[in-house]
C-alpha positions in Angstrom: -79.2 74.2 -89.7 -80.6 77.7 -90.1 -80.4 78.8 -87.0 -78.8 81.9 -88.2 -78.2 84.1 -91.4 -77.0 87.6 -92.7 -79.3 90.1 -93.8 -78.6 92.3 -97.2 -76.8 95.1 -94.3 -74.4 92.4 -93.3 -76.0 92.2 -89.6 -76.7 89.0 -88.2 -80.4 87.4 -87.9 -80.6 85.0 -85.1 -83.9 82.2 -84.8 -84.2 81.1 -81.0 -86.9 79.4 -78.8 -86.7 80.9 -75.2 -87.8 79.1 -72.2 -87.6 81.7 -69.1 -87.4 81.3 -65.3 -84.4 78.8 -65.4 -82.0 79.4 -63.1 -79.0 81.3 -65.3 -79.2 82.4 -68.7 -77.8 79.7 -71.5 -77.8 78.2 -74.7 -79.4 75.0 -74.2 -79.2 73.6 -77.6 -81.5 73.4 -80.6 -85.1 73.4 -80.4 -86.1 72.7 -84.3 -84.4 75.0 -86.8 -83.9 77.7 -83.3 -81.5 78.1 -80.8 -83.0 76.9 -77.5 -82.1 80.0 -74.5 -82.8 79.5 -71.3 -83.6 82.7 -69.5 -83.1 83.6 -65.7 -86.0 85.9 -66.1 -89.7 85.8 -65.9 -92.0 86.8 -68.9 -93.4 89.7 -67.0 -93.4 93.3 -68.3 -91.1 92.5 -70.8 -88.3 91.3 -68.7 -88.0 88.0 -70.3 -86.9 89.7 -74.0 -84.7 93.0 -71.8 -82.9 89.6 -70.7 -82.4 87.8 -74.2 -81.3 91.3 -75.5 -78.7 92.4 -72.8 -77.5 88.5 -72.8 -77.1 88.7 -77.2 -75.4 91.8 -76.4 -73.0 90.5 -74.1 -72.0 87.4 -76.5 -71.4 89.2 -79.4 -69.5 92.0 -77.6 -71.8 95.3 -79.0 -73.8 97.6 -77.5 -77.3 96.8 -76.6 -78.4 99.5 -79.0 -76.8 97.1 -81.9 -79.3 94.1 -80.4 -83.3 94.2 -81.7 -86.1 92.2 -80.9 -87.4 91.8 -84.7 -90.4 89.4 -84.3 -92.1 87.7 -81.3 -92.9 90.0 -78.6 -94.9 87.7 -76.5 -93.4 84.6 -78.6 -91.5 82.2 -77.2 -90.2 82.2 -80.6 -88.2 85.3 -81.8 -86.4 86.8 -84.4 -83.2 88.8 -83.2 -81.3 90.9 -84.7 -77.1 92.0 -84.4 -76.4 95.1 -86.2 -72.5 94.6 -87.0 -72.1 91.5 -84.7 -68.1 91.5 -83.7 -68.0 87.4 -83.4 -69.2 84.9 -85.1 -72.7 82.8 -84.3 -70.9 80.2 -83.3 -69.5 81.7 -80.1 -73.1 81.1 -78.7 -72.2 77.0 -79.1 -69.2 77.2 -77.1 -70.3 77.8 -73.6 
């Protein structure tokens, strides 16, 4: 599934399908070839993504300057990046 993959820099690319305003902040699962998030945040003045980065941020133990929003804004699909990602994708499975 390609879900995930590393750029030519070595960071990590992430593919996920958000769903906000549920109740705390998990990886449902798959939604196609994305990982399914479920966001305890509302999609108002950018909250929704702040959310999805500090939450990346958290997993992959970096500072949220190492986390970008590459594509989808006002997506519910978006492209995320890790710069230098200190675990491996799969941590975001195990919860």
């Amino acid at each position: 599934m390609a879900w995930y993959h590393y750029d030519n820099a070595n960071n990590l690319v992430l593919t996920c399908h958000v769903q906000t305003g549920a109740r705390h902040t998990e990886v449902s699962g798959f939604y196609g070839n994305a990982l399914k998030i479920r966001l305890a945040a509302e999609p108002i003045e950018g909250k929704a993504n702040a959310a999805l980065l500090k939450f990346m941020a958290k997993q992959f133990a970096v500072p949220l300057s190492q986390v970008m929003l590459k594509n989808g804004g006002k997506s519910r699909h978006k492209v995320i990046v890790i710069q230098q990602p200190n675990r491996e994708p799969d941590i975001l499975l195990k919860h």
